[in-house]
VEXGUDREN-882484 format. One record per atom (N, C-alpha, C): residue number from 1; residue in three letters; chain; atom name; z, x, y. Coordinates in steps of 0.1 Angstrom, whole numbers, plus 2048, in hexadecimal, padded with zeros to 3 digits. Each point is the difference from the previous one (the first is absolute). Layout:
! residues N
<kolse:NUM vexro:ALA marlo:A keke:CA c3:Z c1:X c2:Y>
...
***
This chain:
! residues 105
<kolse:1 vexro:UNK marlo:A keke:N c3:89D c1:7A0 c2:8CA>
<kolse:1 vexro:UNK marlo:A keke:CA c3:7F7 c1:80A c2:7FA>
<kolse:1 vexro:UNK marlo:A keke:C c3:801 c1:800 c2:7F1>
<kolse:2 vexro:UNK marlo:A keke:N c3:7F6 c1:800 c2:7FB>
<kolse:2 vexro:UNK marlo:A keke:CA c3:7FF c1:7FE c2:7EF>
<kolse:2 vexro:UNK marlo:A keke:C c3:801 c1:80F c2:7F9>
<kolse:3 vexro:UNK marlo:A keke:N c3:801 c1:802 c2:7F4>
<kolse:3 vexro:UNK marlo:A keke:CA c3:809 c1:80C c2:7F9>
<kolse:3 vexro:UNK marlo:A keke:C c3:7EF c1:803 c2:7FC>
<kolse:4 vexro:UNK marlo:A keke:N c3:801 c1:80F c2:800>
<kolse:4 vexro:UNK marlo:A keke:CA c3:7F6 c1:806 c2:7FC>
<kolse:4 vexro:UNK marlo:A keke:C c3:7FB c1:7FC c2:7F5>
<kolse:5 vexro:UNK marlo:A keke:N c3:7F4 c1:802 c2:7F7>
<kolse:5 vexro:UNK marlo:A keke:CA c3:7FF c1:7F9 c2:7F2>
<kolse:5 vexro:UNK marlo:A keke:C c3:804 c1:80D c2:7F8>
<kolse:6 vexro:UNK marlo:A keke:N c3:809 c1:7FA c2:7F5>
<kolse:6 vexro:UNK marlo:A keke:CA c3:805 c1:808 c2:7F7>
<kolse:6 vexro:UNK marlo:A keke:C c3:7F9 c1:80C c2:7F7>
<kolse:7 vexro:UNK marlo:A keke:N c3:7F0 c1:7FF c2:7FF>
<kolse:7 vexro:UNK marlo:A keke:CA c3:7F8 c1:80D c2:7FB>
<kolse:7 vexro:UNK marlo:A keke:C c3:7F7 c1:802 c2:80C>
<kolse:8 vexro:UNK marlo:A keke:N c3:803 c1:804 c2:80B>
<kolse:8 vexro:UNK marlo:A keke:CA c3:7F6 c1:802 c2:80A>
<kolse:8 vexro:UNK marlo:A keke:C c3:7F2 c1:80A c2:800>
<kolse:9 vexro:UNK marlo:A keke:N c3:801 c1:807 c2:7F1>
<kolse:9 vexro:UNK marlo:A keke:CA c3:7F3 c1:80C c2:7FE>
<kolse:9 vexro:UNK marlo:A keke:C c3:7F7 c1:7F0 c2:7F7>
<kolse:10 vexro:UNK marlo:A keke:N c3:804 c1:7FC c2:7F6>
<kolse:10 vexro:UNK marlo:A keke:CA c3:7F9 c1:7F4 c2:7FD>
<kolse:10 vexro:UNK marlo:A keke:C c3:801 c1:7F6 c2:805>
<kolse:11 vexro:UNK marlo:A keke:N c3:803 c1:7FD c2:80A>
<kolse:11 vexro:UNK marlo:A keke:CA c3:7FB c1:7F4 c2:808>
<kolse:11 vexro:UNK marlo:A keke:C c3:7F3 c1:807 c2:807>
<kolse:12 vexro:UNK marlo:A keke:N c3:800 c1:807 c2:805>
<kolse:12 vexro:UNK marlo:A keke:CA c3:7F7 c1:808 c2:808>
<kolse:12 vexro:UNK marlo:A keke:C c3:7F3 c1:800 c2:7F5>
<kolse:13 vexro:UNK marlo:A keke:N c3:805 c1:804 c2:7F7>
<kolse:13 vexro:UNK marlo:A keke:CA c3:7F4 c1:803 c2:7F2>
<kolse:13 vexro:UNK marlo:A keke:C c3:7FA c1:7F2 c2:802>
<kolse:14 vexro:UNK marlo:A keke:N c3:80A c1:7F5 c2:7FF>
<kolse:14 vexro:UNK marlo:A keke:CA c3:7FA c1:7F4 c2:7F8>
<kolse:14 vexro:UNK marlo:A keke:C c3:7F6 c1:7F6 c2:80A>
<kolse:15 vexro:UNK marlo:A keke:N c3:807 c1:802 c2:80D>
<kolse:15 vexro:UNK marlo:A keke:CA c3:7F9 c1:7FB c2:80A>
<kolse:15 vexro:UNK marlo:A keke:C c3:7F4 c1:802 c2:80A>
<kolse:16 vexro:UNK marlo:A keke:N c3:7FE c1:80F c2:7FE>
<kolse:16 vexro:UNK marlo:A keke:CA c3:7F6 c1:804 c2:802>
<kolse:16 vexro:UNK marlo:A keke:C c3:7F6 c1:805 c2:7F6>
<kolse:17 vexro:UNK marlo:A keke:N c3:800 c1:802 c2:7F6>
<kolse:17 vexro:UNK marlo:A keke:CA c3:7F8 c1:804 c2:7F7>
<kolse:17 vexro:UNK marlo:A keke:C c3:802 c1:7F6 c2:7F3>
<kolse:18 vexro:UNK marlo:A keke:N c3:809 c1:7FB c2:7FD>
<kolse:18 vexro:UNK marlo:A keke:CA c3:7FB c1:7F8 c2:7F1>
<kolse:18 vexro:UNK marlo:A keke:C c3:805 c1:7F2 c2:802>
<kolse:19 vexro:UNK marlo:A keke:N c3:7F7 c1:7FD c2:80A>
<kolse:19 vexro:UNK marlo:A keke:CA c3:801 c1:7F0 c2:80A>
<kolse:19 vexro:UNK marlo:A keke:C c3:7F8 c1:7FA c2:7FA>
<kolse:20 vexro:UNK marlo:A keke:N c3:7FC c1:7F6 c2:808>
<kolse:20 vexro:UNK marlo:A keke:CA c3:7F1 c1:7F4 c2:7FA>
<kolse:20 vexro:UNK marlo:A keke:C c3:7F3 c1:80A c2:801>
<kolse:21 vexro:UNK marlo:A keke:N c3:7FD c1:80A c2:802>
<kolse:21 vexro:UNK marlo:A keke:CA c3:7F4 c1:808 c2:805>
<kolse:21 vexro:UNK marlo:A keke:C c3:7FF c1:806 c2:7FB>
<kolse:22 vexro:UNK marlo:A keke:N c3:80A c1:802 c2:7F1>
<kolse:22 vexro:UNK marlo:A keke:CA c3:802 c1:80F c2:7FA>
<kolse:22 vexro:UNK marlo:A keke:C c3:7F4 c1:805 c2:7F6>
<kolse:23 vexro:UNK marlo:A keke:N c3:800 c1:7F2 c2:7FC>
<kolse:23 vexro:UNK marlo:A keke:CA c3:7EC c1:803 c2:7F8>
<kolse:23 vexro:UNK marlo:A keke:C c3:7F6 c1:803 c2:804>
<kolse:24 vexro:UNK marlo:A keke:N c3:800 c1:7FA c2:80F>
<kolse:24 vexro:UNK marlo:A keke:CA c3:7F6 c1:7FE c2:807>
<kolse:24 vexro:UNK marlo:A keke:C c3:7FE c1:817 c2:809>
<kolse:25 vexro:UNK marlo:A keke:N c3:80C c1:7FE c2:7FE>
<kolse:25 vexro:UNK marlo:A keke:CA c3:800 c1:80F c2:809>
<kolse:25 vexro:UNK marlo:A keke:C c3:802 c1:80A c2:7F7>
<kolse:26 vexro:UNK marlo:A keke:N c3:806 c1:7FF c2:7F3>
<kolse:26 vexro:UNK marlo:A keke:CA c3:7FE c1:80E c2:7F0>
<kolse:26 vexro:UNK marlo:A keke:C c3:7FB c1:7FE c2:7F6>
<kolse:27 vexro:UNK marlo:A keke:N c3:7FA c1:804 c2:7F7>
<kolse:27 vexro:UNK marlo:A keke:CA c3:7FD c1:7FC c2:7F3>
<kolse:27 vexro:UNK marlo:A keke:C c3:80C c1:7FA c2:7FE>
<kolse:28 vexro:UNK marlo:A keke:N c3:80B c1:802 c2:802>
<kolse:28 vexro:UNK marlo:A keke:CA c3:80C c1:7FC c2:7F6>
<kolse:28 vexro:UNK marlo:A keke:C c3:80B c1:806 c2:803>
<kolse:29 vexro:UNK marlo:A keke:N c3:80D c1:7F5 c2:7FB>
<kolse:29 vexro:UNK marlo:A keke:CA c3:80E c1:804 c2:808>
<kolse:29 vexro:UNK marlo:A keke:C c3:802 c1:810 c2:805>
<kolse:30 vexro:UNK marlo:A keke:N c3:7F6 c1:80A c2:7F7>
<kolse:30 vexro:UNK marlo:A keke:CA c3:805 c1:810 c2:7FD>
<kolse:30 vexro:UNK marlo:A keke:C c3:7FB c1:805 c2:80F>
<kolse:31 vexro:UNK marlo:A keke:N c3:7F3 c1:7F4 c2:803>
<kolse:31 vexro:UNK marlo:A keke:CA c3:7F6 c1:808 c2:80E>
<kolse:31 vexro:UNK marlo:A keke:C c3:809 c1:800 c2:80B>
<kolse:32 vexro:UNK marlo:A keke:N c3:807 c1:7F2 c2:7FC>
<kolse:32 vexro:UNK marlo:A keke:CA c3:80A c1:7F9 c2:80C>
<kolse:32 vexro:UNK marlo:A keke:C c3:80A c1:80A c2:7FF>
<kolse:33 vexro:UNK marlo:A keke:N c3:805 c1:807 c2:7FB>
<kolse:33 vexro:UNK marlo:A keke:CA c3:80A c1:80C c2:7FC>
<kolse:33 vexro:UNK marlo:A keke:C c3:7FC c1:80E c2:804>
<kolse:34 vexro:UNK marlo:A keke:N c3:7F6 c1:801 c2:7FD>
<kolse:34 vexro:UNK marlo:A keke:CA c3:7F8 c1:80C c2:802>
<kolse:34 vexro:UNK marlo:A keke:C c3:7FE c1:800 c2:813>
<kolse:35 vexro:UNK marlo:A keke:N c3:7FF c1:7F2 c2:804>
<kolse:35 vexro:UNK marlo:A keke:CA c3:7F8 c1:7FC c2:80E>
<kolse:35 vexro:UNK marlo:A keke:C c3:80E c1:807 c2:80A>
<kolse:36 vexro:UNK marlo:A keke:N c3:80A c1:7FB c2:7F8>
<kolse:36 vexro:UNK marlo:A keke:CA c3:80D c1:7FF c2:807>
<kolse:36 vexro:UNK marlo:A keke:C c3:808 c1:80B c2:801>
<kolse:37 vexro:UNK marlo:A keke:N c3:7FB c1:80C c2:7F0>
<kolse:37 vexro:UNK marlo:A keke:CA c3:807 c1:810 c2:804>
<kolse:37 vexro:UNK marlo:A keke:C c3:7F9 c1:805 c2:80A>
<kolse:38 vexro:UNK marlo:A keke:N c3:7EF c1:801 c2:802>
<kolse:38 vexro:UNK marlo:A keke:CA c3:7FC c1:805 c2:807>
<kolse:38 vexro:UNK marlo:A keke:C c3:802 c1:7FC c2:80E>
<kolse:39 vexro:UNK marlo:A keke:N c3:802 c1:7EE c2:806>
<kolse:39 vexro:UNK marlo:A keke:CA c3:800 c1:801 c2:80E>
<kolse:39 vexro:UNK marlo:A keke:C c3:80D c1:801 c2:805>
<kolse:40 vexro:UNK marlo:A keke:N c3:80A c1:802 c2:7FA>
<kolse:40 vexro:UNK marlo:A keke:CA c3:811 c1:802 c2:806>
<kolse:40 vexro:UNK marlo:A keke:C c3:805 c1:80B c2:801>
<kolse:41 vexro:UNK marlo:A keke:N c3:808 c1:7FD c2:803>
<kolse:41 vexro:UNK marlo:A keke:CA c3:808 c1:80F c2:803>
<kolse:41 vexro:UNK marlo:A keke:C c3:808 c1:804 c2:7F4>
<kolse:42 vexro:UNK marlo:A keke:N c3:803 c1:80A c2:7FB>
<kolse:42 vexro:UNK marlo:A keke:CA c3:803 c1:804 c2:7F3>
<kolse:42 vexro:UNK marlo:A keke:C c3:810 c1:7FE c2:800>
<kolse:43 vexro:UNK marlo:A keke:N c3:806 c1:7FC c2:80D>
<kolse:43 vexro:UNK marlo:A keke:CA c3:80F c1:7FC c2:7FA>
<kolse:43 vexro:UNK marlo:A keke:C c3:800 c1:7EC c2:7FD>
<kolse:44 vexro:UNK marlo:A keke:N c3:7F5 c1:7FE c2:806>
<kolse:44 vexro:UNK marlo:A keke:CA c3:7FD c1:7F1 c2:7FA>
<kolse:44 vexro:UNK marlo:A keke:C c3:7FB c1:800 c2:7F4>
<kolse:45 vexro:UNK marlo:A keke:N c3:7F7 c1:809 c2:7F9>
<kolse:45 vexro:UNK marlo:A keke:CA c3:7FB c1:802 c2:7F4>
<kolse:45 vexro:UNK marlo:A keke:C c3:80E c1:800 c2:7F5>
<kolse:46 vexro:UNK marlo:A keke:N c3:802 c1:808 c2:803>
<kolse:46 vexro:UNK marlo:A keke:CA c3:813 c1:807 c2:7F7>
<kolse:46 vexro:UNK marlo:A keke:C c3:809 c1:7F3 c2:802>
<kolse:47 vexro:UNK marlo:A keke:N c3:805 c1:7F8 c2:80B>
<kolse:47 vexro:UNK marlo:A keke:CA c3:807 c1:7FA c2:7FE>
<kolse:47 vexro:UNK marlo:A keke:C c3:7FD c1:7F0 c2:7FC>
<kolse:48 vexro:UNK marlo:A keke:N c3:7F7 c1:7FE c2:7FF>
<kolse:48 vexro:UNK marlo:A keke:CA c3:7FB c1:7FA c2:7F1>
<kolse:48 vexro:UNK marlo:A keke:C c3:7FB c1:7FC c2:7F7>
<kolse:49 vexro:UNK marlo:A keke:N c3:800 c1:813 c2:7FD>
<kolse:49 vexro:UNK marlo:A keke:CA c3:801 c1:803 c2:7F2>
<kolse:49 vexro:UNK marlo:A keke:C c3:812 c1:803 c2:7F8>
<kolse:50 vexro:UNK marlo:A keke:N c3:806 c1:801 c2:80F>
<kolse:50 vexro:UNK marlo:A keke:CA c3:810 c1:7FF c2:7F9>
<kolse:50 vexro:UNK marlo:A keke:C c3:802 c1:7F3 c2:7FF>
<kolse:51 vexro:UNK marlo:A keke:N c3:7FF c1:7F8 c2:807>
<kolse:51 vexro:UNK marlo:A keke:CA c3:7FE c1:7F2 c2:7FE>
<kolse:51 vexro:UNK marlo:A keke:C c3:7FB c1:7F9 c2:7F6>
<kolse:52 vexro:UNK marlo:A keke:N c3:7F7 c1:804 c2:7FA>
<kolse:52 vexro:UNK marlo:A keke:CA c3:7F9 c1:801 c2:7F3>
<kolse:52 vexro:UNK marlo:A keke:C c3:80B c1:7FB c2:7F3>
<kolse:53 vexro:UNK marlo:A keke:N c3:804 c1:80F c2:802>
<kolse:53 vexro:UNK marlo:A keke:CA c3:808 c1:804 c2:7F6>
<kolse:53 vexro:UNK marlo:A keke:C c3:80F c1:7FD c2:7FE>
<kolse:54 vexro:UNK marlo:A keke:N c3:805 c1:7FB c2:80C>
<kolse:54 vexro:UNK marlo:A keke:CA c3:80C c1:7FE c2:801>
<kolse:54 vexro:UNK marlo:A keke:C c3:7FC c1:7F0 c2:7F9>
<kolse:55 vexro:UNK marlo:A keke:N c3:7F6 c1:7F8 c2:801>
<kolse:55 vexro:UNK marlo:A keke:CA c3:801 c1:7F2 c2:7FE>
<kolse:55 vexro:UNK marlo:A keke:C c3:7FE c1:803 c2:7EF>
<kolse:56 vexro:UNK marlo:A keke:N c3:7FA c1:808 c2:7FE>
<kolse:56 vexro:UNK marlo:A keke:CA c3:7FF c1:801 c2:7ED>
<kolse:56 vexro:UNK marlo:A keke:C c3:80C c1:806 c2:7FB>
<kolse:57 vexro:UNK marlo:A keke:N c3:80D c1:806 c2:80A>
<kolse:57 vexro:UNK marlo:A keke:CA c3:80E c1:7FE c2:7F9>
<kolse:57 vexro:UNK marlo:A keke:C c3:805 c1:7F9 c2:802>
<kolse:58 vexro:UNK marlo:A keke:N c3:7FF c1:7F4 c2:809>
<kolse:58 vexro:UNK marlo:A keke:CA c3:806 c1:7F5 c2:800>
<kolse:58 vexro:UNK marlo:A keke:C c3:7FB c1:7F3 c2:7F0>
<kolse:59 vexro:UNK marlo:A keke:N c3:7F7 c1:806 c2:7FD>
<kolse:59 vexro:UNK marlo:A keke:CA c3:7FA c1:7F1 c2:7EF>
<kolse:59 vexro:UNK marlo:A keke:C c3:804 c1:7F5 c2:808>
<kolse:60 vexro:UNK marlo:A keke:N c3:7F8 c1:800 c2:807>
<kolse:60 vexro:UNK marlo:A keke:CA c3:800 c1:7F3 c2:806>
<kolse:60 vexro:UNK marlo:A keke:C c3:7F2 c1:7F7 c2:7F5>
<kolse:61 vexro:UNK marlo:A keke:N c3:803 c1:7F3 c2:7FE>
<kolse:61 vexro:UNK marlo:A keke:CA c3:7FB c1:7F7 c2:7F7>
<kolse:61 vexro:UNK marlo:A keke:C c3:7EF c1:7FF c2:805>
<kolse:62 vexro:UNK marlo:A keke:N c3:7F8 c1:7FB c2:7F8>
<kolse:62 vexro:UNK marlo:A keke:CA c3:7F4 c1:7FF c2:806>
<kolse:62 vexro:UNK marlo:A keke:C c3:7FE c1:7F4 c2:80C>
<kolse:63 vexro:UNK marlo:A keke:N c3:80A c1:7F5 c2:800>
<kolse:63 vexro:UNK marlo:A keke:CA c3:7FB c1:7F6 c2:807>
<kolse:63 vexro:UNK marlo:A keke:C c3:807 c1:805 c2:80F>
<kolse:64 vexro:UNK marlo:A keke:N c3:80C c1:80F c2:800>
<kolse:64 vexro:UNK marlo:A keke:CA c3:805 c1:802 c2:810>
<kolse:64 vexro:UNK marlo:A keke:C c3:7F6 c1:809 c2:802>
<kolse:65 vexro:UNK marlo:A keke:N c3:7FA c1:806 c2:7F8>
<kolse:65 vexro:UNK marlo:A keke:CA c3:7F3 c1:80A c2:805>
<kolse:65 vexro:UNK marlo:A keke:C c3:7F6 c1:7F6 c2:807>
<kolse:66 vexro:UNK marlo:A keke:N c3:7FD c1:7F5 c2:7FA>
<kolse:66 vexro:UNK marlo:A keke:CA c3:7F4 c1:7FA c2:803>
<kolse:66 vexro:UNK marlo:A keke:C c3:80A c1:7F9 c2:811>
<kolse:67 vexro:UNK marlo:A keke:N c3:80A c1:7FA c2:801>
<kolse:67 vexro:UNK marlo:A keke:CA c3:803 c1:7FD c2:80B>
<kolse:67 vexro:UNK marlo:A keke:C c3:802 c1:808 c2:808>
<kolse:68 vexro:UNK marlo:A keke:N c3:808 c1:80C c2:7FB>
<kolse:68 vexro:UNK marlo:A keke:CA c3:801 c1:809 c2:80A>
<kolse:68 vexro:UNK marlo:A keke:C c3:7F6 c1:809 c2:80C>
<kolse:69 vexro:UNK marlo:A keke:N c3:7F4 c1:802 c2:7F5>
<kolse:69 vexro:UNK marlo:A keke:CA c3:7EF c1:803 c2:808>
<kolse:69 vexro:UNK marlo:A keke:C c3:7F9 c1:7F6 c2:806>
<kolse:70 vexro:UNK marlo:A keke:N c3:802 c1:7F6 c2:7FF>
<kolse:70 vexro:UNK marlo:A keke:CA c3:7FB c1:7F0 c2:803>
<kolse:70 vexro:UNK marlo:A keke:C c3:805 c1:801 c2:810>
<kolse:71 vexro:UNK marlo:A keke:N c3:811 c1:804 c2:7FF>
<kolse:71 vexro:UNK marlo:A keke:CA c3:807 c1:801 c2:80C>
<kolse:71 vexro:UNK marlo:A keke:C c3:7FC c1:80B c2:80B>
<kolse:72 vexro:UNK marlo:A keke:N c3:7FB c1:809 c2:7F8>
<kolse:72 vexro:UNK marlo:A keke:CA c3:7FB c1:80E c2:80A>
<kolse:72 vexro:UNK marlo:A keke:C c3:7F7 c1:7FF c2:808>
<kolse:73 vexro:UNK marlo:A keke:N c3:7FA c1:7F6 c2:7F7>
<kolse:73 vexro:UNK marlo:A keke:CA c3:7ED c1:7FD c2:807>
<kolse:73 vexro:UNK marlo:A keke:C c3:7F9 c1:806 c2:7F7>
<kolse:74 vexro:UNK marlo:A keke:N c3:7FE c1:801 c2:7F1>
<kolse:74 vexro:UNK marlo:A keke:CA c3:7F9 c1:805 c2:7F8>
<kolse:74 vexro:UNK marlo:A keke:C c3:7F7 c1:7F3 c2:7FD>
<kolse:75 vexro:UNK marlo:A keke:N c3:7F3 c1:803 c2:802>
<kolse:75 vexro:UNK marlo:A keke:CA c3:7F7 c1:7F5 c2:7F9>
<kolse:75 vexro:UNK marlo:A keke:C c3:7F8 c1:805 c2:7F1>
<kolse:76 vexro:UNK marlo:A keke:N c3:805 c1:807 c2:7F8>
<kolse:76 vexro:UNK marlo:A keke:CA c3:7FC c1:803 c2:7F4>
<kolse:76 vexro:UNK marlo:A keke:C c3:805 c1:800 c2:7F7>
<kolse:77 vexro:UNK marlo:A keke:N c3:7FD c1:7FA c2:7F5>
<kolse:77 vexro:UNK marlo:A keke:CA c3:805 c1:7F5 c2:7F6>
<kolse:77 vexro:UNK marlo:A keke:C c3:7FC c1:809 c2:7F2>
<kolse:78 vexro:UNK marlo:A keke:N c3:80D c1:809 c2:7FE>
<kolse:78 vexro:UNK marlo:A keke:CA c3:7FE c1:805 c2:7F4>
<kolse:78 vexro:UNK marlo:A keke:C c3:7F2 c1:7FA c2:7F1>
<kolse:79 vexro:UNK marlo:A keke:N c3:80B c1:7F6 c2:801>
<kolse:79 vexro:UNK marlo:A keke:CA c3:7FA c1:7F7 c2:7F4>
<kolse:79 vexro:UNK marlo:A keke:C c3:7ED c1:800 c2:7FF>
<kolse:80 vexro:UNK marlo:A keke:N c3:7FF c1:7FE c2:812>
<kolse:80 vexro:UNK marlo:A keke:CA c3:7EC c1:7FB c2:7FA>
<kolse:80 vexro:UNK marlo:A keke:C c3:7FA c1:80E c2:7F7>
<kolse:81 vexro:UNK marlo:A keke:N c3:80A c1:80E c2:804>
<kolse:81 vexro:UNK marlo:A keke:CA c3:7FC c1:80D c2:7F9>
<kolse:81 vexro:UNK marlo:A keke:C c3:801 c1:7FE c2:7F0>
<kolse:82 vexro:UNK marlo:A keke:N c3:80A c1:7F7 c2:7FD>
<kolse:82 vexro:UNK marlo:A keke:CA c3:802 c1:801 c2:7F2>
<kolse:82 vexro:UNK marlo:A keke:C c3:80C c1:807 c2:7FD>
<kolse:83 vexro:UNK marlo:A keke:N c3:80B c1:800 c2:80C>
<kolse:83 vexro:UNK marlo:A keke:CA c3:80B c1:809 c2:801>
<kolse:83 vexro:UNK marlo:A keke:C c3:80C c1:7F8 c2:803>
<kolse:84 vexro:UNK marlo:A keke:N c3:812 c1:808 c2:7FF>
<kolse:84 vexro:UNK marlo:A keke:CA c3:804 c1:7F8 c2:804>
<kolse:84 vexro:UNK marlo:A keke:C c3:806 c1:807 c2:80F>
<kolse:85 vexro:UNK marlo:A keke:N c3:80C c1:7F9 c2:804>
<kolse:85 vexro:UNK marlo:A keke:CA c3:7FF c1:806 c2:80B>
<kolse:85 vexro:UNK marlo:A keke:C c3:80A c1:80E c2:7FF>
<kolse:86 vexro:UNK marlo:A keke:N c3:809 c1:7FF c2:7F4>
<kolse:86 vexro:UNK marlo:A keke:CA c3:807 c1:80D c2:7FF>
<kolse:86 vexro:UNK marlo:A keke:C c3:7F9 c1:80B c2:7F9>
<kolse:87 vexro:UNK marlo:A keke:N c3:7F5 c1:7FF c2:7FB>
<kolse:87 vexro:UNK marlo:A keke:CA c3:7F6 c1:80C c2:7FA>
<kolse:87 vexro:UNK marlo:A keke:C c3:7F8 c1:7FC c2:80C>
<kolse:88 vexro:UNK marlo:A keke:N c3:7FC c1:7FE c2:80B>
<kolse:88 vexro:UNK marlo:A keke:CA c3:7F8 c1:806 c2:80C>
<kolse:88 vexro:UNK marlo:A keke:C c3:80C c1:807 c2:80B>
<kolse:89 vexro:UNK marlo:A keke:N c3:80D c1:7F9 c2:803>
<kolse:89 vexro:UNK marlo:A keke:CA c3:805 c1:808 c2:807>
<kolse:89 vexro:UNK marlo:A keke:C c3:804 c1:80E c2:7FA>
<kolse:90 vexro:UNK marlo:A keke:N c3:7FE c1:806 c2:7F2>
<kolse:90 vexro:UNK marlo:A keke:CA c3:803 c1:80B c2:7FB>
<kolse:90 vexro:UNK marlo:A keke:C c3:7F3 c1:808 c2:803>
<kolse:91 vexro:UNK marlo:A keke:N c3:7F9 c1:7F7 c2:7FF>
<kolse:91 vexro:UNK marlo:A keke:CA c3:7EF c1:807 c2:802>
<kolse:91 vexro:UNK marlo:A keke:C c3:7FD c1:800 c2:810>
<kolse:92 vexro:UNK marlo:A keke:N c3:807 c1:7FB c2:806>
<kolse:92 vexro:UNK marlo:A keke:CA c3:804 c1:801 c2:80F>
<kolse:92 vexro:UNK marlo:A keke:C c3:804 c1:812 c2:805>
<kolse:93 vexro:UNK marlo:A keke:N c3:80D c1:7FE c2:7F8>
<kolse:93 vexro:UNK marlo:A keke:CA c3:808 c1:810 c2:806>
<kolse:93 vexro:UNK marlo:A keke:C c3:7F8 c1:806 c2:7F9>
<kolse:94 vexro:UNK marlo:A keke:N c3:7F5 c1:806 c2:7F0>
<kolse:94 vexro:UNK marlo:A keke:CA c3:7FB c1:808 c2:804>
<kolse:94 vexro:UNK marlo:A keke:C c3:7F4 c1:802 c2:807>
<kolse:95 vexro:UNK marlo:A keke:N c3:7FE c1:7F5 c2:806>
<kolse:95 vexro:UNK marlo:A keke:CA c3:7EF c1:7FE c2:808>
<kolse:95 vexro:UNK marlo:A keke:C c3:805 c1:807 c2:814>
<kolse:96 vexro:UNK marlo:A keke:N c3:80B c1:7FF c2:7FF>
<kolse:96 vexro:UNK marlo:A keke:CA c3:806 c1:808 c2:80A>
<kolse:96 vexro:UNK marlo:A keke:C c3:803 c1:80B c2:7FF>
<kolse:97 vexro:UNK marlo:A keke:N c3:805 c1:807 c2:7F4>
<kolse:97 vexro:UNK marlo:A keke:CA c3:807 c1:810 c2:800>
<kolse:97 vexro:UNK marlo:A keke:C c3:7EF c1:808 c2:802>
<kolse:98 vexro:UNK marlo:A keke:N c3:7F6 c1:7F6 c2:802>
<kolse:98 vexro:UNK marlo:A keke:CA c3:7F2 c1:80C c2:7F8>
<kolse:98 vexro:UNK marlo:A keke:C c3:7FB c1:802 c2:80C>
<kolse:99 vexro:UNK marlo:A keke:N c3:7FC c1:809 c2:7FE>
<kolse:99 vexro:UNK marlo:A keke:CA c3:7F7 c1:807 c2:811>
<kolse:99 vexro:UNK marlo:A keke:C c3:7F3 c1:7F8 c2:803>
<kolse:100 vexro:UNK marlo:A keke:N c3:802 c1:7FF c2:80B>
<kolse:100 vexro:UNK marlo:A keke:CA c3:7EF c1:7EF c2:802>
<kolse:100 vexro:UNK marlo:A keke:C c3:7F6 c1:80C c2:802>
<kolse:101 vexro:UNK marlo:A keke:N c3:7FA c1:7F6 c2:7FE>
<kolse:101 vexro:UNK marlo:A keke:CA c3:7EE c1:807 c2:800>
<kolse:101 vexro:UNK marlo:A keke:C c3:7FA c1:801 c2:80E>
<kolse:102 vexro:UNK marlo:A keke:N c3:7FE c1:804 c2:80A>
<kolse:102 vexro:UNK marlo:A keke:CA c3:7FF c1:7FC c2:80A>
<kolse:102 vexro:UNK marlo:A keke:C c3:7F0 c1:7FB c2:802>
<kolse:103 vexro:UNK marlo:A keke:N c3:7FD c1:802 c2:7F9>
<kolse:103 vexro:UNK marlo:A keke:CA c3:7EF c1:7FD c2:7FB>
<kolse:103 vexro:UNK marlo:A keke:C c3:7FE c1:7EF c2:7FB>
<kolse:104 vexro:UNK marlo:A keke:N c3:80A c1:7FB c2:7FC>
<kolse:104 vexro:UNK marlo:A keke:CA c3:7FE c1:7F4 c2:7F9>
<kolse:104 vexro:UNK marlo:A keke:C c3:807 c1:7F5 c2:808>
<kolse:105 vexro:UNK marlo:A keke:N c3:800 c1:7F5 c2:801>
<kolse:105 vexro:UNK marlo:A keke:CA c3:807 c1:7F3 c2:809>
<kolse:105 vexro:UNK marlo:A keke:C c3:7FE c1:7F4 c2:7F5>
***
């Protein structure tokens, strides 16, 4: 039996919502965010957004961020935004704390 994956609220984020399809299905990482508060359950929502945050006290280096999302199943590539990947996972937790729109996808 294989061990649970270590951020189970963002793996869930990354694999279903900010996959290969993520352009194709929001304007943009935020819709894929926005897609994801609205269709989950709010203790998946919250755990991570703790998840979030617990990885921005770890300062983990840009290239374990980029491995470490790579690993989750994240297909979104800071950089093509003009970003890196530790100023999007900060813009991550607060694109989580915000109340979704239920109007928008």
């Amino acid at each position: 039996m294989s061990a649970p994956p270590p951020y189970p609220g963002l793996t869930h984020l990354c694999h279903g919502y900010l996959d290969e399809d993520c352009n194709s299905d929001s304007d943009s990482w935020q819709g894929a965010v926005r897609r994801f508060m609205t269709k989950e359950p709010p203790a998946l929502v919250a755990q991570a957004r703790a998840e979030t945050v617990a990885l921005l006290r770890r300062g983990l280096s840009e290239r374990d961020l980029a491995d470490l999302f790579g690993a989750i199943g994240s297909r979104y590539w800071p950089a093509g935004d003009g970003t890196s990947f530790g100023i999007w996972v900060r813009e991550l937790a607060v694109a989580l704390q915000a109340s979704p729109d239920p109007g928008t996808s």
